[in-house]
N, C-alpha and C positions, 0 to 999 in steps of 0.2 A: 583199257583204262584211259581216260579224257584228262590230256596233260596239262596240266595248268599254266596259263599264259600268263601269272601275276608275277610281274616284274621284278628280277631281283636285285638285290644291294651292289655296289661296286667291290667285285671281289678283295678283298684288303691285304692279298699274297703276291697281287699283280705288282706290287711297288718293290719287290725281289724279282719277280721271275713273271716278266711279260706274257701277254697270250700269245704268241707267236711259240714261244722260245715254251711254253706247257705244253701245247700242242707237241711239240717236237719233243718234249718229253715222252709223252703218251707214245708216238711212234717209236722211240726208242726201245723203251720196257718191251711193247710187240715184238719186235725185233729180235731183241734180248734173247725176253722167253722164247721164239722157235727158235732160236739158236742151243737154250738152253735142253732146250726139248730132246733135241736132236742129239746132243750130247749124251742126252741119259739113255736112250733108246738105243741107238746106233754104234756109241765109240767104246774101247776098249778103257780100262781104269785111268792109262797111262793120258791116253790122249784127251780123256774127260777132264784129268786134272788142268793139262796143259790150256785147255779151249775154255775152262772156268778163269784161270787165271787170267787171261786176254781179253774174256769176257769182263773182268773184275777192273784190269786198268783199263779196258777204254770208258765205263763209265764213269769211273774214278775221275780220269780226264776230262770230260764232260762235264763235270760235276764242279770239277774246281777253276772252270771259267766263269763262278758266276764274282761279280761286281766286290764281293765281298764273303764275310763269313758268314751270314746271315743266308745270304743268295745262295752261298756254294753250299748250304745245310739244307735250304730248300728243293733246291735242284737233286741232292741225292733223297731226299726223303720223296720226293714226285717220282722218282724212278722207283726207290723200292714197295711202293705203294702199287707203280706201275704192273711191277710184278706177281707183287702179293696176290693181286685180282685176277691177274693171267692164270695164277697156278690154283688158283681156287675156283676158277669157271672152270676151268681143263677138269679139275680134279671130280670138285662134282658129279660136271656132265660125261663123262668118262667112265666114275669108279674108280680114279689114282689111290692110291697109298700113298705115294710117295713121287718126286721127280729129283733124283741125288743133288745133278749140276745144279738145279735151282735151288737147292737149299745148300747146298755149298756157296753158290751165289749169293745168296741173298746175307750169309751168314760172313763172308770175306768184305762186302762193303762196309760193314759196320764195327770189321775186328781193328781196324787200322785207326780208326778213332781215338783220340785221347779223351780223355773225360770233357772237358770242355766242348769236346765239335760233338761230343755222342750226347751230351746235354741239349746240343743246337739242335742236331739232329732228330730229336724224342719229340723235340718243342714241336718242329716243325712237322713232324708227320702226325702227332696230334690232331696240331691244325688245321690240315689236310680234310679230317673229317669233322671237325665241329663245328661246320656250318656245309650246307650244300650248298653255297654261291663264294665259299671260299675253293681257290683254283676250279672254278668254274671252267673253264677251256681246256683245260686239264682233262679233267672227267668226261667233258662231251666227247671230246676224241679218243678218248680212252674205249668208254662205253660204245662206242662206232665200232673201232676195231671186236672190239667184244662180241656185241651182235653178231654183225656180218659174217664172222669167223663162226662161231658158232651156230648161224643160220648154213653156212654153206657145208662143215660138215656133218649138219647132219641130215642135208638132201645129201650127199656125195656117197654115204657110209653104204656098203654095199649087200653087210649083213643081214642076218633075219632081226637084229637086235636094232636097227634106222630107228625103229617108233623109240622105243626107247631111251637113245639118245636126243631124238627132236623133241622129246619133252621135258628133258633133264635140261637140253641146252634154253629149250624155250622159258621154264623154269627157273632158272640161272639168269639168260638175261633178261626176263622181265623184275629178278632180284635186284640188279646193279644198276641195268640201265631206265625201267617204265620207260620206255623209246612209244614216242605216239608219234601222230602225225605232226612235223615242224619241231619234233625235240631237238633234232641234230642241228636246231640252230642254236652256235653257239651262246647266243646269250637268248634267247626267246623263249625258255620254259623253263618250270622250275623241275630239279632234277633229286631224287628220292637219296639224299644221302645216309638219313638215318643214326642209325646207330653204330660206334665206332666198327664192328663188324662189317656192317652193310658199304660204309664208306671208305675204309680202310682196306676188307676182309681180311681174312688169317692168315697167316704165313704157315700154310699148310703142309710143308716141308720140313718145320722147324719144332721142334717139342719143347712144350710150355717149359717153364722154370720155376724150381718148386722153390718155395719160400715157407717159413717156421715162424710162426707167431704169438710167442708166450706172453697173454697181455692180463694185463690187473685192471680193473675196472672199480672204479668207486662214483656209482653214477648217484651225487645227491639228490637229483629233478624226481627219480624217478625210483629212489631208495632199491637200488640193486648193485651189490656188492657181492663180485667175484672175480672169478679167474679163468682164465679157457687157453687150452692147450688148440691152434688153428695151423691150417694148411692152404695156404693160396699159390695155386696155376698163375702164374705170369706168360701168358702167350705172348710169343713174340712180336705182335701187335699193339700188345699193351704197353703202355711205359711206369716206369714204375711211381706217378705222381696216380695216375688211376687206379692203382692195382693199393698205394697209400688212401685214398680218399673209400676203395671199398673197404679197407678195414677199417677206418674209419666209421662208417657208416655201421658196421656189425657193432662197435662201440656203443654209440649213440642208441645202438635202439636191440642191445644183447639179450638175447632168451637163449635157452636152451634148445631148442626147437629153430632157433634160426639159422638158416645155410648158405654157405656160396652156391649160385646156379653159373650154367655156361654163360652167363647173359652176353660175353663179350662176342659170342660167334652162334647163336641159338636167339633167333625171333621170337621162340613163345616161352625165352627162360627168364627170369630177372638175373641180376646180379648176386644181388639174396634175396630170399624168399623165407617166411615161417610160412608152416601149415600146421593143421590140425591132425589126430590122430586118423579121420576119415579122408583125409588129402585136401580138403576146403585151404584155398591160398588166404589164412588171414594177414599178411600184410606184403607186399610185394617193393622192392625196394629198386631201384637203378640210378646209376651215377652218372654225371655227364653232362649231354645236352641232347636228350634224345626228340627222335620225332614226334609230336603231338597223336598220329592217327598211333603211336605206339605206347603210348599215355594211356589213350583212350582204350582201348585195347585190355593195360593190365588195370582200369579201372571198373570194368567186367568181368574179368575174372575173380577179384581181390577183394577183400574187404576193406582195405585200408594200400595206397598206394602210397608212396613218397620218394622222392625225386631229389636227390640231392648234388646240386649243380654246380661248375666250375667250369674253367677254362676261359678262353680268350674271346671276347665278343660277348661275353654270359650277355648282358643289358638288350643285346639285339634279338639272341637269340631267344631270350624273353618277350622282348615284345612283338615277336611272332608268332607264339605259342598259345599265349595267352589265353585270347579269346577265343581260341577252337578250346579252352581246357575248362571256362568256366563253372560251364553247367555237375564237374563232375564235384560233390560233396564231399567223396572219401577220398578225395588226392592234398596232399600237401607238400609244396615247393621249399625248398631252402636254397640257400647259394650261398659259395667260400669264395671268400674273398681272393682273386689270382696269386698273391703274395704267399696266404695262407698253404694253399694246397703244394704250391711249389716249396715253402718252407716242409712241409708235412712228407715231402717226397725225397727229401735228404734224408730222414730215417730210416729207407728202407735199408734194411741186409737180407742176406740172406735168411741166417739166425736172429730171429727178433725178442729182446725184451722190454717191453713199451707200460708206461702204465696210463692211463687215462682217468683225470679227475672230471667229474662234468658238476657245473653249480649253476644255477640262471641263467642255462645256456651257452654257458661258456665252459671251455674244453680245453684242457693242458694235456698236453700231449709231452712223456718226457724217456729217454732211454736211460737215463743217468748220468749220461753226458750233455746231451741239448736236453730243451726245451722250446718247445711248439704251442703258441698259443693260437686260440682262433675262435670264433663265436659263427656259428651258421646262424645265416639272417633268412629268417623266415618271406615269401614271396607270397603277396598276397592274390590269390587266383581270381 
């Protein structure tokens, strides 16, 4: 694949956590994970715990040298993102189940949080992936260590099974990193971040979090009134302002026939999807700010695509989209205001009872204690 040299934005995380100081992020996470590795393969229960815990404060301490509160949320969410991708290229190209110390790991940096720094911290690993030139140096050095590692064992592996590791790894990293010729300069190409999946990937150690969603629906626009009894996976990847905005979106556009997909961790799944009784995708749904060739993509398979979009940068990552999305007919953009989605993300619980009035567009969202108002503004393609 032929990397594109178009120039990208001034990454907007650098004014937290310098390129020097991501970079050194990125080698740390490395680090980490084959420390963590080692732990789960090699050590006894006792001594795993002990090498997790050491493992847990010296990034901890790392972490809370940045500048501020802002910085110190960044610098752990660049590390456990770090990780994330480590234990998901491993896992992959491997066949893991599981790696215990890394998800013990992964699961200890964010228990010591109090509500307010696990708010910062959600914000900021969000952000991490809603644009590919946000922490830009980050990911270049990340995606290095990726490759390389991955290229090297799987010339090294000694088995009759080599092929099939070199193409799981080759696989893998041409997932995370499209590395071409002059990618690894740090700012000189643009780099595939995708979908919060692709950019984030899954914390593959860690088992989703199931959430209960008893909601009432009274949609006037579109004269459909009921109720649905719902189940949404929360990967730990997810934060729960996304995982608000997909139910959200099941609101907005409710049938019987309509379902949650893996979308957060699965390329060829939406978020939600209707089909027909012969499997035909009539409408194919995703939240965020996904990549355009990934637009393009469920605008082929689908009869009806819609994109309903949020988070930080929406306007840029808009007008980068844009005109690769024109030509498609059946796709329609919306986008929530950054206030709204984050207001909409205080009502999750675990146990939900939500009811949802929709009138000209406009959507009250209420538990019976708050109320969420919000209007998606349609984006014209």
């Amino acid at each position: 694949m032929q990397a594109s040299t178009e120039p990208l934005p001034p990454d907007p995380l650098a004014r937290l956590v310098d390129a020097e100081t991501q970079r050194h992020a990125a080698r740390l996470a490395e680090e980490c994970f084959a420390r963590a590795f080692r732990l789960s393969v090699a050590e006894a229960e006792a001594a795993r715990v002990h090498g997790v815990d050491q493992l847990q404060a010296d990034l901890a301490a790392w972490a809370a040298r940045g500048v501020d509160d802002d910085a110190r949320a960044l610098r752990l969410a660049l590390l456990v993102s770090g990780l994330d991708q480590w234990g998901l290229a491993w896992s992959r190209a491997f066949g893991l189940v599981a790696i215990p110390a890394l998800s013990a790991l992964l699961g200890a940096l964010r228990s010591g949080l109090d509500a307010q720094a696990d708010a910062r911290f959600s914000r900021h690993f969000e952000a991490i992936g809603a644009a590919e030139y946000n922490a830009i140096d980050f990911k270049v050095e990340l995606r290095r260590g990726l490759h390389l590692a991955l290229w090297h064992s799987s010339i090294a592996s000694p088995n009759r099974d080599a092929g099939a590791v070199r193409r799981a790894g080759a696989r893998t990293a041409g997932r995370i990193a499209r590395l071409g010729d002059g990618a690894l300069r740090p700012r000189g190409a643009r780099l595939a971040a995708g979908r919060p999946c692709a950019a984030a990937g899954a914390l593959m150690a860690l088992r989703a979090t199931v959430f209960k969603a008893d909601i009432q629906i009274a949609d006037m626009d579109r004269h459909h009134y009921a109720d649905y009894s719902l189940t949404l996976a929360r990967h730990p990847s997810e934060t729960d302002e996304r995982m608000m905005v997909r139910l959200l979106a099941f609101a907005l556009f409710a049938d019987p026939q309509l379902a949650f997909g893996k979308g957060l961790c699965a390329e060829d799944e939406a978020d939600l999807w209707q089909k027909d009784l012969t499997g035909v995708i009539e409408r194919w749904i995703d939240v965020g700010q996904p990549e355009d060739k990934w637009v393009r993509k469920a605008c082929g398979r689908a009869r009806e695509v819609v994109v309903l979009a949020y988070g930080r940068a929406l306007e840029v990552w808009w007008s980068g989209v844009r005109g690769r999305l024109e030509r498609h007919d059946n796709l329609r953009v919306f986008a929530l205001e950054r206030e709204a989605s984050a207001e909409l993300a205080r009502l999750a619980e675990r146990s939900m009872r939500l009811q949802f009035t929709i009138q000209d567009g406009h959507v009250l969202v209420t538990n019976g204690r708050e109320t969420v108002s919000l209007e998606p503004r349609r984006l014209e393609v």
